[in-house]
PyMOL Python script that loads the backbone (N, CA, C, O; Angstrom):
from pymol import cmd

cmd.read_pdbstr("""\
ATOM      1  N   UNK A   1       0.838  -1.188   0.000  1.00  0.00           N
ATOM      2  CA  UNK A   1       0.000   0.000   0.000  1.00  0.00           C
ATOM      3  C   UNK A   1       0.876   1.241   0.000  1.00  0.00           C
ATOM      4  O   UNK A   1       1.773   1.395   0.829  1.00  0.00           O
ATOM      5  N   UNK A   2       0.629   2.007  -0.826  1.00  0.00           N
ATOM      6  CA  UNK A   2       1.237   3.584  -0.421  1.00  0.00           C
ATOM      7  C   UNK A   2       0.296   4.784   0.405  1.00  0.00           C
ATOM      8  O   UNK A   2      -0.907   4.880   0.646  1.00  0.00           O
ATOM      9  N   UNK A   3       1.392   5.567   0.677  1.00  0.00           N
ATOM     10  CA  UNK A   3       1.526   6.419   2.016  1.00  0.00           C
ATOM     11  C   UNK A   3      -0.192   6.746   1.957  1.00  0.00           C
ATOM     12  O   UNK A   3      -0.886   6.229   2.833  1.00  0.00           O
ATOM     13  N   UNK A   4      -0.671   7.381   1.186  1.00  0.00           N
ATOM     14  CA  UNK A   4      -2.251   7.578   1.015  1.00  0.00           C
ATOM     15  C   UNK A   4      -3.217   6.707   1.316  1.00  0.00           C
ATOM     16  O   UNK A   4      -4.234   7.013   1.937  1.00  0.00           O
ATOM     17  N   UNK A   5      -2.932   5.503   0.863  1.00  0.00           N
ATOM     18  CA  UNK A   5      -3.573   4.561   0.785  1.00  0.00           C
ATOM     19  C   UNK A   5      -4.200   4.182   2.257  1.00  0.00           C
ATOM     20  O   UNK A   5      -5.339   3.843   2.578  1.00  0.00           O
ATOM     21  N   UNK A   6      -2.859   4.398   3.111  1.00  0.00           N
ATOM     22  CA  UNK A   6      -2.745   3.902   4.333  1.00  0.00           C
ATOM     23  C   UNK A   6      -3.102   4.578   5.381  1.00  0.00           C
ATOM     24  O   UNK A   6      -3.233   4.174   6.537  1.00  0.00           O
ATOM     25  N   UNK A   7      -3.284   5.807   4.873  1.00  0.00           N
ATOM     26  CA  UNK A   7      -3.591   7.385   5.750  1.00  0.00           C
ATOM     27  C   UNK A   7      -5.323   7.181   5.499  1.00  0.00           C
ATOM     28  O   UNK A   7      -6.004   7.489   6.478  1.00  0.00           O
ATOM     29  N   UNK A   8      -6.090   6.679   4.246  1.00  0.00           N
ATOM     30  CA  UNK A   8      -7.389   6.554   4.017  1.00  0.00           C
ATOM     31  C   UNK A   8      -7.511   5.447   5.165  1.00  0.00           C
ATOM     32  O   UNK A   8      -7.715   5.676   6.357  1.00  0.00           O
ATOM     33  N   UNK A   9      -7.351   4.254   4.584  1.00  0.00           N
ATOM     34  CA  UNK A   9      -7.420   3.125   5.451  1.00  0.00           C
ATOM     35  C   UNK A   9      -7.516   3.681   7.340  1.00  0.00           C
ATOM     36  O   UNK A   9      -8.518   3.706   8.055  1.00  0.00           O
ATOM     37  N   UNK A  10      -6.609   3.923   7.560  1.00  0.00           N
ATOM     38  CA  UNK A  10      -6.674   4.362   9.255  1.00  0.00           C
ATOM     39  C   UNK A  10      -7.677   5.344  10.014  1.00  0.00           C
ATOM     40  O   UNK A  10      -8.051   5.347  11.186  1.00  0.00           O
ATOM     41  N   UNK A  11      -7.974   6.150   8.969  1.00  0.00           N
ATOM     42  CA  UNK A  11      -9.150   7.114   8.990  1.00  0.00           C
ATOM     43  C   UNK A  11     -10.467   6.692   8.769  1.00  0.00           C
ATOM     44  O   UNK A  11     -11.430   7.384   9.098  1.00  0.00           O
ATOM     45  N   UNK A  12     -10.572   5.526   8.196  1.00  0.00           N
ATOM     46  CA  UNK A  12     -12.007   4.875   7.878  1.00  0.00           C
ATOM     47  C   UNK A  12     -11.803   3.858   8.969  1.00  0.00           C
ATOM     48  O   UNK A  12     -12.673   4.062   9.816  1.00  0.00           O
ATOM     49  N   UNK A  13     -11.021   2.838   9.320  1.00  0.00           N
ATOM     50  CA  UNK A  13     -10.700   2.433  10.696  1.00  0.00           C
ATOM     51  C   UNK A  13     -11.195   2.904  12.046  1.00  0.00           C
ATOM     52  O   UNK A  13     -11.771   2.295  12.948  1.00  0.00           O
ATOM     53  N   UNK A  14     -10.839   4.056  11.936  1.00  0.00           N
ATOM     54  CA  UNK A  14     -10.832   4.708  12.956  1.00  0.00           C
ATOM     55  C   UNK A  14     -12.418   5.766  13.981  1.00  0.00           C
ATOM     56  O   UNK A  14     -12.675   6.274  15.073  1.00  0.00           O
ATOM     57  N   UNK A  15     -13.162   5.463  12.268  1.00  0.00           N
ATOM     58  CA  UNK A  15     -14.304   6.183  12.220  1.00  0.00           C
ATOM     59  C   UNK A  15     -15.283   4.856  12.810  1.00  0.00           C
ATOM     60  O   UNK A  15     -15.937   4.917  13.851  1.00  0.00           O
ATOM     61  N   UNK A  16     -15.230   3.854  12.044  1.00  0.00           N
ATOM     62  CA  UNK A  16     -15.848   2.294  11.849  1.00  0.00           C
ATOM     63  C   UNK A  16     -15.551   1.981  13.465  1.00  0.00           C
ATOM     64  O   UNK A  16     -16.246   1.316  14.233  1.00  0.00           O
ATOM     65  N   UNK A  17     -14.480   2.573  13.690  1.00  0.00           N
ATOM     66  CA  UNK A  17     -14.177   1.594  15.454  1.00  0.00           C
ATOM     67  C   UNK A  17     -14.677   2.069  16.594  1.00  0.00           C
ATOM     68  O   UNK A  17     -15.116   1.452  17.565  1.00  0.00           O
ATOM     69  N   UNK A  18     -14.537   3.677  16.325  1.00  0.00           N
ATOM     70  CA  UNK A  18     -15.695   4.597  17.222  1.00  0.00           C
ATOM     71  C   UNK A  18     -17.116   4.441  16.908  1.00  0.00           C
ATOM     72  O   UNK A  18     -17.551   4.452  18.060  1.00  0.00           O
ATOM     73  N   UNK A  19     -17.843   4.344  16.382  1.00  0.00           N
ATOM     74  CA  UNK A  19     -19.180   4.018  16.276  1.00  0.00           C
ATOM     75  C   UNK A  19     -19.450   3.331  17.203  1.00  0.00           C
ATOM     76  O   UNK A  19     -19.781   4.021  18.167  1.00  0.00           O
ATOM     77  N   UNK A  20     -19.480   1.965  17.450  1.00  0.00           N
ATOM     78  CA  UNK A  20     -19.956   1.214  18.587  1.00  0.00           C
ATOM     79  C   UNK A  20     -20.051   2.130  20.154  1.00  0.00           C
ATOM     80  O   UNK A  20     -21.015   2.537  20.803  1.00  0.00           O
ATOM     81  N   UNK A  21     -18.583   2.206  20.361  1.00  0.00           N
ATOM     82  CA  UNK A  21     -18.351   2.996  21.302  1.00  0.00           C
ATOM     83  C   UNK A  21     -19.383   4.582  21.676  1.00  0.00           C
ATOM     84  O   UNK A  21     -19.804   5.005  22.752  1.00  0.00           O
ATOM     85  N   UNK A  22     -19.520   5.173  20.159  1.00  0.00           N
ATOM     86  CA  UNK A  22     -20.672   6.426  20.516  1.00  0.00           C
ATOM     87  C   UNK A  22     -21.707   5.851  20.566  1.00  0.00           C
ATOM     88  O   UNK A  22     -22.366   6.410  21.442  1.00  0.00           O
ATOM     89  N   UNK A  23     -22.259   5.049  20.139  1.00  0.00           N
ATOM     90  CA  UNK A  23     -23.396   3.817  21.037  1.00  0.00           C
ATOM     91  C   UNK A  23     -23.385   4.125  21.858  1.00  0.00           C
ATOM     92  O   UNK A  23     -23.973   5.135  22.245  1.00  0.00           O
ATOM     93  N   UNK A  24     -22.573   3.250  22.639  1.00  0.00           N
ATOM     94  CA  UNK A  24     -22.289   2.736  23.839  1.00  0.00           C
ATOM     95  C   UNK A  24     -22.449   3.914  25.213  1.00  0.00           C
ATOM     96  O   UNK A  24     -23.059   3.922  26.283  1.00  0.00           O
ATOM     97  N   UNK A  25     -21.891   4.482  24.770  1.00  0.00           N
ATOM     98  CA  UNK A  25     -21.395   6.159  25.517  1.00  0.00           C
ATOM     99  C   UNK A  25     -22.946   6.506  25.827  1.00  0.00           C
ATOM    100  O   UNK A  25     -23.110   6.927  26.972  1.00  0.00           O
ATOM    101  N   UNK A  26     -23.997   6.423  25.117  1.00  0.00           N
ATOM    102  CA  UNK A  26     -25.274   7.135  25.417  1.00  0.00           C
ATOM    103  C   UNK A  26     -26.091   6.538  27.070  1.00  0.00           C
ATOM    104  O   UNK A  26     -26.961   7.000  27.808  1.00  0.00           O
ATOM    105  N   UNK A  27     -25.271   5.354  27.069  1.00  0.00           N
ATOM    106  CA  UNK A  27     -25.968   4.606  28.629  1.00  0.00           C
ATOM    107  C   UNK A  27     -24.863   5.097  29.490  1.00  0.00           C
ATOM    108  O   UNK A  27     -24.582   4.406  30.470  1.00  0.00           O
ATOM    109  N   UNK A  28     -24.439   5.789  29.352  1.00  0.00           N
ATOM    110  CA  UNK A  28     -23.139   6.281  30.707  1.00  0.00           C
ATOM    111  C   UNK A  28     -24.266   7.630  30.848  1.00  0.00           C
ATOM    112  O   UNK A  28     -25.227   8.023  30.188  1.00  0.00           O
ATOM    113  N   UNK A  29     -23.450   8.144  32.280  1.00  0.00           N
ATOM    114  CA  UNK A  29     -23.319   9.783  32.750  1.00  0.00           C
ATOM    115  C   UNK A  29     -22.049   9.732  31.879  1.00  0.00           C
ATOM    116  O   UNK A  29     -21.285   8.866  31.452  1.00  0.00           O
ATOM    117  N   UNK A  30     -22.244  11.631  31.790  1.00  0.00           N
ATOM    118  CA  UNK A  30     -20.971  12.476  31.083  1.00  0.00           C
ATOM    119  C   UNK A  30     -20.205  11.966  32.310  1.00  0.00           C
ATOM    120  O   UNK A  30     -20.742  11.739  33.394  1.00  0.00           O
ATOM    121  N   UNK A  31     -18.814  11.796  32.022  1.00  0.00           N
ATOM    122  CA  UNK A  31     -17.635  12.142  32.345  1.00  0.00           C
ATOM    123  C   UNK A  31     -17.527  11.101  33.936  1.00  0.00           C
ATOM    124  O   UNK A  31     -16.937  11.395  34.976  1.00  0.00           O
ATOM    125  N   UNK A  32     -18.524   9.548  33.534  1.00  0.00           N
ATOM    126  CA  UNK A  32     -18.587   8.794  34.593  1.00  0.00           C
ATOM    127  C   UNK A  32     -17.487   7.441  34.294  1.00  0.00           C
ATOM    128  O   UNK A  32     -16.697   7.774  33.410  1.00  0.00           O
ATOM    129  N   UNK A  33     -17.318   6.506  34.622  1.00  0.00           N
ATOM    130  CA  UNK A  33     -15.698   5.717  34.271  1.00  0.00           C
ATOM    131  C   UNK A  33     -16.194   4.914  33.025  1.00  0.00           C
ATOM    132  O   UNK A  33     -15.321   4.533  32.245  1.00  0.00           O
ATOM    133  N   UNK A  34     -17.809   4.545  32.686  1.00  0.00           N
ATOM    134  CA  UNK A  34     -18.201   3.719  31.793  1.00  0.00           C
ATOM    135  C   UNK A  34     -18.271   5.140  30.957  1.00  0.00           C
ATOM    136  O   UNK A  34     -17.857   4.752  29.865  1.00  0.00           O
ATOM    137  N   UNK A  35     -18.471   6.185  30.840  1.00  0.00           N
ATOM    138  CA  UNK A  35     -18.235   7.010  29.833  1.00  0.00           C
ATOM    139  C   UNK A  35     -16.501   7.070  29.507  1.00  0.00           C
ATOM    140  O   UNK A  35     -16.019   6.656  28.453  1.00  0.00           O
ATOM    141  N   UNK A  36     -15.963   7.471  30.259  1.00  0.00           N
ATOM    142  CA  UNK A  36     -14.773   7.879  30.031  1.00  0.00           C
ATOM    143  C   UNK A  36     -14.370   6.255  29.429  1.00  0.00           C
ATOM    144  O   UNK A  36     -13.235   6.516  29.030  1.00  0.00           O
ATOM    145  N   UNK A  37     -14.491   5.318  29.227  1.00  0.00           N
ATOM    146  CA  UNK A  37     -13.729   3.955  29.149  1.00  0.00           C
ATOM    147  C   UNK A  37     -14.242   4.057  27.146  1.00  0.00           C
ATOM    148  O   UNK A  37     -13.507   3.746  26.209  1.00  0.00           O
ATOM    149  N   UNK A  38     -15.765   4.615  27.056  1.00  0.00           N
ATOM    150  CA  UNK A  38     -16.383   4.386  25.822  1.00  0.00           C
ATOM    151  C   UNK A  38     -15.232   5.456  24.877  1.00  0.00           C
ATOM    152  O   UNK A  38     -14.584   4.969  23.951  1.00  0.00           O
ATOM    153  N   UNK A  39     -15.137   6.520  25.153  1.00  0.00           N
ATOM    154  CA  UNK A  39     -14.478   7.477  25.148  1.00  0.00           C
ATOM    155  C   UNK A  39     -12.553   7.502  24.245  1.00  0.00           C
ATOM    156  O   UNK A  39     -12.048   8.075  23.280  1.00  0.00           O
ATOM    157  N   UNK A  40     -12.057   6.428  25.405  1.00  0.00           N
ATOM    158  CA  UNK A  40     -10.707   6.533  25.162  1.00  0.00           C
ATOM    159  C   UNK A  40     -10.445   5.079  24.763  1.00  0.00           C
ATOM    160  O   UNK A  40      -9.342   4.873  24.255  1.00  0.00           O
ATOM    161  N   UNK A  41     -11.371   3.904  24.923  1.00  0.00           N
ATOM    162  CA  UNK A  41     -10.689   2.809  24.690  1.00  0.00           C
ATOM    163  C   UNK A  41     -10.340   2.394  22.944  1.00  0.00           C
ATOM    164  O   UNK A  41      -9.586   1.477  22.618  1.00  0.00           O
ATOM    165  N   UNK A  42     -11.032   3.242  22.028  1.00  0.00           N
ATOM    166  CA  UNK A  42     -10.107   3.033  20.502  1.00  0.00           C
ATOM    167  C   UNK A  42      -8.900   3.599  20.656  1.00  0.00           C
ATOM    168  O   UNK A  42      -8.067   3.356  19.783  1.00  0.00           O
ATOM    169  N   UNK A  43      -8.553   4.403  21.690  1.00  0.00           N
ATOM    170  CA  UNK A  43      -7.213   5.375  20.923  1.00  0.00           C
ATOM    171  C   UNK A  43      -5.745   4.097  20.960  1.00  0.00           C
ATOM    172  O   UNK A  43      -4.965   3.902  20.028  1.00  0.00           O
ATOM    173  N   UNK A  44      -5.737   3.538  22.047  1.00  0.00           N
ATOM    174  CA  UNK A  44      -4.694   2.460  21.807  1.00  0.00           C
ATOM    175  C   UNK A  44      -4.397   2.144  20.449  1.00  0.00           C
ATOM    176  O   UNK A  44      -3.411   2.409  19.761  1.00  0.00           O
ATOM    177  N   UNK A  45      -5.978   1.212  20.078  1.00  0.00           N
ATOM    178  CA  UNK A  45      -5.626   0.496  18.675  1.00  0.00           C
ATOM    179  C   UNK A  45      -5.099   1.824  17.529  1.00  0.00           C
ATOM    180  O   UNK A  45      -4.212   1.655  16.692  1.00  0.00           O
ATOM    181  N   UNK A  46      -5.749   2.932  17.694  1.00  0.00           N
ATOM    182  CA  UNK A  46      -5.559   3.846  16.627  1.00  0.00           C
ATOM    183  C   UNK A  46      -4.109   3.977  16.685  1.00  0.00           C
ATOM    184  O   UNK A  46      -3.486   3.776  15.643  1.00  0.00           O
ATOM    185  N   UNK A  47      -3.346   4.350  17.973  1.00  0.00           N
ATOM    186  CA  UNK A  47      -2.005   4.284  17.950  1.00  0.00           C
ATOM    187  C   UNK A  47      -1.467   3.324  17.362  1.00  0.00           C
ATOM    188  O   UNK A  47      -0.681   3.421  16.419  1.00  0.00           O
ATOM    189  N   UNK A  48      -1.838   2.361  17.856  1.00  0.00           N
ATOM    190  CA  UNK A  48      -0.710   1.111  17.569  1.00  0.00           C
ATOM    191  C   UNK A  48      -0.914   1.238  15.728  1.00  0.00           C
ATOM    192  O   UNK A  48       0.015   1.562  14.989  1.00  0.00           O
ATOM    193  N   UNK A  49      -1.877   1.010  15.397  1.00  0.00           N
ATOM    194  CA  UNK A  49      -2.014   1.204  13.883  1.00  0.00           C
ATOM    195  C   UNK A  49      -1.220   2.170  13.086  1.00  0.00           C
ATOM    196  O   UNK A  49      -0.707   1.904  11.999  1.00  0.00           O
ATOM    197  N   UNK A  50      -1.141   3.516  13.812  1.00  0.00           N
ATOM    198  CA  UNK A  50      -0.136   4.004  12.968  1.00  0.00           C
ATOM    199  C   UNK A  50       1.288   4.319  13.563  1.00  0.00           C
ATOM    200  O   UNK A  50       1.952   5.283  13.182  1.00  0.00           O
ATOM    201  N   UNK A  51       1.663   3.512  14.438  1.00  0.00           N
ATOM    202  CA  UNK A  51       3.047   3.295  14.988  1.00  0.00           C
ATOM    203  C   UNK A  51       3.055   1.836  13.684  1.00  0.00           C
ATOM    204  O   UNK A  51       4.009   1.775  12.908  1.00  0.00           O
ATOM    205  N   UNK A  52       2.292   1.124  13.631  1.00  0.00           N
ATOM    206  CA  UNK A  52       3.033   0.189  12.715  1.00  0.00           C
ATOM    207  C   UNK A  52       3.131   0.239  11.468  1.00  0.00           C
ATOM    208  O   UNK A  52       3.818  -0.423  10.689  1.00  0.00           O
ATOM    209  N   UNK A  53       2.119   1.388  11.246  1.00  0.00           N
ATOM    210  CA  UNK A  53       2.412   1.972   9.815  1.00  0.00           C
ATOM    211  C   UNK A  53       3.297   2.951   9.123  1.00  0.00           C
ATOM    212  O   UNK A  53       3.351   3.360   7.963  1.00  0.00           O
ATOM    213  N   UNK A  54       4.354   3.329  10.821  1.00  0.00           N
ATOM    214  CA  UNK A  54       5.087   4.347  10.609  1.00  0.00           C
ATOM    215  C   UNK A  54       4.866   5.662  10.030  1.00  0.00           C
ATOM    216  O   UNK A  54       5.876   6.076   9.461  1.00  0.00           O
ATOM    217  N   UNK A  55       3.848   6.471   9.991  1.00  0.00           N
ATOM    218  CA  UNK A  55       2.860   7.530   9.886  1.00  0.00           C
ATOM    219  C   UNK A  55       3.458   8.183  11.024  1.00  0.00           C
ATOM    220  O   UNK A  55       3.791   7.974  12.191  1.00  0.00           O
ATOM    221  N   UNK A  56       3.428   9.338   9.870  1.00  0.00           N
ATOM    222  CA  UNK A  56       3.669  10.973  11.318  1.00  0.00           C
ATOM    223  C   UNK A  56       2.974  11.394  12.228  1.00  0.00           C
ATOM    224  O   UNK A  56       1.755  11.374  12.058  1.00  0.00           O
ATOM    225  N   UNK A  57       3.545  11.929  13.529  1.00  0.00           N
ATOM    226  CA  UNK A  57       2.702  12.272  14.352  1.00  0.00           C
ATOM    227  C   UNK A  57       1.974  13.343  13.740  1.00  0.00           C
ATOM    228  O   UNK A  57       0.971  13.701  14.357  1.00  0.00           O
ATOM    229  N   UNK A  58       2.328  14.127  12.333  1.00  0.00           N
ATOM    230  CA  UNK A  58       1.503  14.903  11.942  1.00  0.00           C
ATOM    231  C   UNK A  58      -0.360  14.475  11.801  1.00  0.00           C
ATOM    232  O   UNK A  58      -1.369  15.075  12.170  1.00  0.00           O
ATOM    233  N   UNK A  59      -0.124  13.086  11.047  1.00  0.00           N
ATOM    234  CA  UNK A  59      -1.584  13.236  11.167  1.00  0.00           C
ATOM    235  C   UNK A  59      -2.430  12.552  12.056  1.00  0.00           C
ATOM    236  O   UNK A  59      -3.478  11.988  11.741  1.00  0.00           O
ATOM    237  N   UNK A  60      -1.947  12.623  13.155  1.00  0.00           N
ATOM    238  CA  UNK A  60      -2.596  12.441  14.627  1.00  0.00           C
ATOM    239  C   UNK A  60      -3.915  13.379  14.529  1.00  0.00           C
ATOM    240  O   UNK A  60      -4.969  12.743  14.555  1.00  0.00           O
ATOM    241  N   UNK A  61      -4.043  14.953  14.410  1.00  0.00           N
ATOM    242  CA  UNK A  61      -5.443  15.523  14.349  1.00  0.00           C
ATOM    243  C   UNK A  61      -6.120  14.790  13.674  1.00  0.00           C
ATOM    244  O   UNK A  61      -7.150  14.305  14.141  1.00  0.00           O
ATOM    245  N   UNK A  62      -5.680  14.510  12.321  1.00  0.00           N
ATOM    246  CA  UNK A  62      -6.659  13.839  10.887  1.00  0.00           C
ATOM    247  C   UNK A  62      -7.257  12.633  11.894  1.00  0.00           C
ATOM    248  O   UNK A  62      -8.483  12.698  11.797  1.00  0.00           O
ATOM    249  N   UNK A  63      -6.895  11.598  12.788  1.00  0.00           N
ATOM    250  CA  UNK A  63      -7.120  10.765  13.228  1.00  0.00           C
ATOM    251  C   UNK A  63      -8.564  11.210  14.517  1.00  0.00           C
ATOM    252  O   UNK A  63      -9.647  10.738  14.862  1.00  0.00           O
ATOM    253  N   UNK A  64      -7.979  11.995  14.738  1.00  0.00           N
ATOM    254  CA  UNK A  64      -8.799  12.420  15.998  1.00  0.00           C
ATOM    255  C   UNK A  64      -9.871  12.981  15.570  1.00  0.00           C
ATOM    256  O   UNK A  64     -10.924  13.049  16.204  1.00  0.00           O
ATOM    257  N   UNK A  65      -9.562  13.656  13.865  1.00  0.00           N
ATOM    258  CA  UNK A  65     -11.601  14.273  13.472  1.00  0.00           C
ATOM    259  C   UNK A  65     -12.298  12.943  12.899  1.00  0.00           C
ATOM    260  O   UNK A  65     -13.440  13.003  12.444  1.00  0.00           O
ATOM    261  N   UNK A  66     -11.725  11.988  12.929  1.00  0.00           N
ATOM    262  CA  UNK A  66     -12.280  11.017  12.183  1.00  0.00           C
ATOM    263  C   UNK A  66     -12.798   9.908  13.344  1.00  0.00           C
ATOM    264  O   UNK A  66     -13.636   9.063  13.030  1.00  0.00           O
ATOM    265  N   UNK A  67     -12.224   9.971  14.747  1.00  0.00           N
ATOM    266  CA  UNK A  67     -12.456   9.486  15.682  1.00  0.00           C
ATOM    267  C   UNK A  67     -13.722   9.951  16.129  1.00  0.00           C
ATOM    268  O   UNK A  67     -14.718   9.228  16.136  1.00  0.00           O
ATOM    269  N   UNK A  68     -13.715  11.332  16.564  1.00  0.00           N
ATOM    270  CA  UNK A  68     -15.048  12.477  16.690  1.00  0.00           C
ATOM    271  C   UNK A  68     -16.079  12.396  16.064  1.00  0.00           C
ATOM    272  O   UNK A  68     -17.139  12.850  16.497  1.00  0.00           O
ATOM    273  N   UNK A  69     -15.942  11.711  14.754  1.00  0.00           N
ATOM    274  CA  UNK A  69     -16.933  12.040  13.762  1.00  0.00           C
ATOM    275  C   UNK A  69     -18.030  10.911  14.171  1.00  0.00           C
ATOM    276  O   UNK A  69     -19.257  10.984  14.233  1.00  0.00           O
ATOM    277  N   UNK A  70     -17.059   9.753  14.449  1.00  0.00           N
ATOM    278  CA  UNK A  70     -17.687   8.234  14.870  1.00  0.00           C
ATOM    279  C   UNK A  70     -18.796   8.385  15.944  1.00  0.00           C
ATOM    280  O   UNK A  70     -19.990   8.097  16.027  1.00  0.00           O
ATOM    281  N   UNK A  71     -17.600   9.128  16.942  1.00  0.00           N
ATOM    282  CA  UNK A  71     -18.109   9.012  18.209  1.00  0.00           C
ATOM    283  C   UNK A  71     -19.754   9.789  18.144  1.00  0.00           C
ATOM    284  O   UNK A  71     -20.627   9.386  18.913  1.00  0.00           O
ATOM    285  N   UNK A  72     -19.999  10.773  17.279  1.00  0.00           N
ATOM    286  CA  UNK A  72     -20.931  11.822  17.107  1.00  0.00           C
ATOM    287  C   UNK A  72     -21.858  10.760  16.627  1.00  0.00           C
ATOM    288  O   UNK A  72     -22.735  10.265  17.334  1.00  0.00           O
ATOM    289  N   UNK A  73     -21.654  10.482  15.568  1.00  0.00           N
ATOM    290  CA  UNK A  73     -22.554   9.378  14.423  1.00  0.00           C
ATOM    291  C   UNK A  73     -22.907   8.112  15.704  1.00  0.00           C
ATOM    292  O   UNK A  73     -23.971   7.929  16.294  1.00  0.00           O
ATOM    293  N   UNK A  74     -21.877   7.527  15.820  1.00  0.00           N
ATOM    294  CA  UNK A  74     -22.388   6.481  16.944  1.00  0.00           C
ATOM    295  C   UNK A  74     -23.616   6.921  17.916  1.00  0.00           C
ATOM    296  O   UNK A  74     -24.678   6.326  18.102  1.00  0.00           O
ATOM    297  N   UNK A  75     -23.171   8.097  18.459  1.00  0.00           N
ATOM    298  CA  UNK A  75     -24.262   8.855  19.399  1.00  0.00           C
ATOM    299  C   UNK A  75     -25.321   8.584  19.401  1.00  0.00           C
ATOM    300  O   UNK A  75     -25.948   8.000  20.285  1.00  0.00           O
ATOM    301  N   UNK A  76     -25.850   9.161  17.914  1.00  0.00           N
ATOM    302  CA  UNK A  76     -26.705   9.657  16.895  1.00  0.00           C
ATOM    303  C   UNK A  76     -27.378   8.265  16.715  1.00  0.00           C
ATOM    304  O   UNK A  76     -28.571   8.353  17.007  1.00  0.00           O
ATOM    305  N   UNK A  77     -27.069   7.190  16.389  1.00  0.00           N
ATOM    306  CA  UNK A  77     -27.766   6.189  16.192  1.00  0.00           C
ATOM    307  C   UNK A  77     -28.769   5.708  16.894  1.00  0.00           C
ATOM    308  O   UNK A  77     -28.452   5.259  17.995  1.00  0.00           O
ATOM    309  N   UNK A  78     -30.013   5.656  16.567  1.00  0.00           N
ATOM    310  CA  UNK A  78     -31.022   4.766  17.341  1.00  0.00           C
ATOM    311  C   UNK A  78     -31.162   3.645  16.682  1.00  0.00           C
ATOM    312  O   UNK A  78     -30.742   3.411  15.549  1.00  0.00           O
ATOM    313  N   UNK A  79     -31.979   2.676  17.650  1.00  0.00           N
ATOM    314  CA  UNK A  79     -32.365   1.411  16.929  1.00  0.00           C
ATOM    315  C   UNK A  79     -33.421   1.422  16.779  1.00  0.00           C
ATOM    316  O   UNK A  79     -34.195   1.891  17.613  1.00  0.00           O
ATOM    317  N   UNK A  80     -33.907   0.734  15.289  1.00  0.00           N
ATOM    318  CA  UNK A  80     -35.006   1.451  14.955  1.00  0.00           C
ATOM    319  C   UNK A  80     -35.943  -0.139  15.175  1.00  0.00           C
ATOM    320  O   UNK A  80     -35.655  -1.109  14.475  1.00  0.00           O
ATOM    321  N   UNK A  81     -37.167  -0.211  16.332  1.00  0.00           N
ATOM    322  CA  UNK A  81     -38.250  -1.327  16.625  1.00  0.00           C
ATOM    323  C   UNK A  81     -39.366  -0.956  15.627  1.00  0.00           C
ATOM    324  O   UNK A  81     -40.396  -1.629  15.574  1.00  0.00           O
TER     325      UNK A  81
END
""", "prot")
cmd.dss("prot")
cmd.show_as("cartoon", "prot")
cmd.util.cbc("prot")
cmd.orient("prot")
């Protein structure tokens, strides 16, 4: 894969992996340990993903609006009975 390729890939990753989690987040209180856990527990994998992809810490933000975006959309989701 080249450098682009791999910068798309991690960003759609990253969006796809937060979703559940902004689910999830809607049965917590703000800023309670099952919130905070919904919250921070993708960022590991997101790291490790682009520590092994050797990717700049530059696009750490790019990662984090694409994380946000999930987490929002996840939110946002109802299930529809």
């Amino acid at each position: 894969m080249d450098h682009l390729q791999v910068v798309i890939f991690i960003c759609l990753m990253t969006f796809i992996l937060n979703l559940p989690f902004g689910y999830w987040r809607r049965r917590f209180k703000k800023f309670s340990l099952g919130w905070f856990f919904c919250v921070h527990a993708p960022i590991p994998i997101v790291a490790a993903s682009r520590i092994y992809s050797h990717l700049s810490i530059k696009f750490i933000p790019l990662f984090l609006v694409f994380a946000l975006l999930g987490q929002i959309l996840g939110y946002r989701i109802k299930k529809s009975n």
